[in-house]
N, C-alpha and C positions, 0 to 999 in steps of 0.2 A: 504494500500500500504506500506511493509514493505520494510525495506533494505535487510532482507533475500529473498523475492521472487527477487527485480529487480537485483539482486546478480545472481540469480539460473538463471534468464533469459539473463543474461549476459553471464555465464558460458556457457550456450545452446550456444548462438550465436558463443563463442571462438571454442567452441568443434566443430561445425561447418564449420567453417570457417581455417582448418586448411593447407589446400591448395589454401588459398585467398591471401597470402603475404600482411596481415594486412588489406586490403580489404574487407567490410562486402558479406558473398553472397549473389546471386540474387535468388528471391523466385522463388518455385517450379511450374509447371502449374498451380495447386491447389492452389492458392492465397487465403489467409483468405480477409473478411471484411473490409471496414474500420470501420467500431463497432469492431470489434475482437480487431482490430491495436491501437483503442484508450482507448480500454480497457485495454491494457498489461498496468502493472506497470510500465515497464521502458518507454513505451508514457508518461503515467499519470506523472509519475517525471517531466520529461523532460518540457511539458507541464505546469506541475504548475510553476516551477523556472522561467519559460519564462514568463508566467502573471505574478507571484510576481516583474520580474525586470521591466515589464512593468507597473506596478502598480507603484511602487517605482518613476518611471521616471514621471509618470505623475501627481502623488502628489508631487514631486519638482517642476516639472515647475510650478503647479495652487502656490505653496507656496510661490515663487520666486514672484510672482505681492504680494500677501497680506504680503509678509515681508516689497517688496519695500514701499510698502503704509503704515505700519507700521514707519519706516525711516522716509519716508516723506519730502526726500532732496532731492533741482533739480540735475538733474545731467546734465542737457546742460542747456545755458546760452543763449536761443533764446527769443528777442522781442517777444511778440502780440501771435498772433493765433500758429505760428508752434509749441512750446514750450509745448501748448497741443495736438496737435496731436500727437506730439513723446511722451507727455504720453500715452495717448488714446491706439496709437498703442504697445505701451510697455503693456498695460493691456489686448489686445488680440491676443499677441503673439502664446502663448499658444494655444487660441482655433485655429487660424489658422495654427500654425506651428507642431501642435502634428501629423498630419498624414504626413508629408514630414519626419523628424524625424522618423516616426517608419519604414518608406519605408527604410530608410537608417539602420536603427537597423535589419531591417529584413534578409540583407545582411551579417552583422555577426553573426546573432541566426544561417541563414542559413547553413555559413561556418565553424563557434563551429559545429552544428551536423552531418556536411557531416564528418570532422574530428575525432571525439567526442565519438560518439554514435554506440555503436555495433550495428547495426542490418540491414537489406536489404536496401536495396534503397525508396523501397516505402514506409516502415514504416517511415523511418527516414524522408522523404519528408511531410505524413502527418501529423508528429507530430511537424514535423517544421512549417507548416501551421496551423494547430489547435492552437499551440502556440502563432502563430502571429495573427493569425486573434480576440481570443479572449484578447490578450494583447493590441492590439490596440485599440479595442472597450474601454476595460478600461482607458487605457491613454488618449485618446483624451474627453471620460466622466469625470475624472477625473481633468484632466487639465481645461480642461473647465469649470465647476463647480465653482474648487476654483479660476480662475481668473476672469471671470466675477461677484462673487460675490462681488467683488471689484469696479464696476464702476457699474452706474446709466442706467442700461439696463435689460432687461428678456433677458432671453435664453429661447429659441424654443426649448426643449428637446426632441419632437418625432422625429422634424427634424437633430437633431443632434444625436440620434440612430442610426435613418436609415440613414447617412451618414457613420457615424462609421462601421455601420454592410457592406453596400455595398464596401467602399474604402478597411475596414480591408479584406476583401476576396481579393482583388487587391493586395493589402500587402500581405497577404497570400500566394500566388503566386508565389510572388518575394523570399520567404525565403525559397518554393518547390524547385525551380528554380535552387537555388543559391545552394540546396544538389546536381541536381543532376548536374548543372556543377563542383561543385566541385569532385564529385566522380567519371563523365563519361568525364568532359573533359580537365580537367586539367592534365597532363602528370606527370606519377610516376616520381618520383625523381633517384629511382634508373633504370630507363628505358633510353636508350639513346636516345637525341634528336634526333627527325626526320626532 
């Protein structure tokens, strides 16, 4: 996947698109694959950057408990029992909180490529979902990993797979979603209020 082709597939889509007033067009009846869609370069980029930030994001958080624990200072000043819970729960933040978190990132990956990204609707929709679906999978693995490696528990890892793989398609969705309201229903700027 070079910079030269997703370049020349960019260019195709400008040269295309040159009565869309900055608008990508809408495909032909003859609609490619979604294999064809996820094979273009400019998916594959698109697609990777979105897993590497979601990768990024979720080796902070899992890192964020093993620094804490590194540290090793209270940081609330509670008698008895609560004082470990609000650790407890500080240590599986993370595994709980990384699928809310991506639902919410998935609304900006969506809205970057509704914006962003030359090319149809549909492509752009499934490369925004392909991105999130498998960025989620990693950030919530990720995350989870290095924060429970930190407290006195196993992780269920098949079941936190198949959580990942089910929800991140849910996620997935949201960041389809979120292309094509931003392409089909949000009102051009230069278009007069209706």
């Amino acid at each position: 996947m070079s910079d030269s082709n997703i370049e020349a597939e960019r260019n195709a889509t400008r040269d295309a698109d040159v009565s869309g007033q900055g608008q990508p067009t809408q495909p032909a009846v003859d609609e490619e694959s979604i294999t064809d869609l996820l094979t273009k370069p400019l998916t594959q980029a698109y697609v990777k950057a979105i897993v590497a930030l979601y990768t990024l994001l979720g080796a902070g958080m899992g890192m964020l408990v093993i620094v804490a624990g590194i540290v090793d200072q209270e940081v609330f000043d509670y008698p008895g029992d609560r004082g470990v819970l609000l650790e407890n729960g500080f240590e599986f933040l993370p595994a709980v909180g990384a699928p809310f978190i991506a639902a919410v990132l998935a609304l900006f990956v969506g809205g970057y490529l509704a914006v962003r990204m030359l090319a149809d609707d549909r492509q752009t929709m499934i490369t925004a979902a392909a991105g999130v679906v498998v960025g989620t999978i990693v950030l919530w693995l990720l995350a989870s990993i290095l924060a429970v490696s930190q407290v006195d528990q196993s992780l269920e890892i098949g079941g936190l797979l198949v959580n990942s793989i089910v929800l991140g398609l849910f996620v997935g969705a949201i960041a389809a979603g979120t292309v094509y309201i931003v392409r089909n229903l949000v009102p051009d700027v230069d278009s007069p209020a209706v």
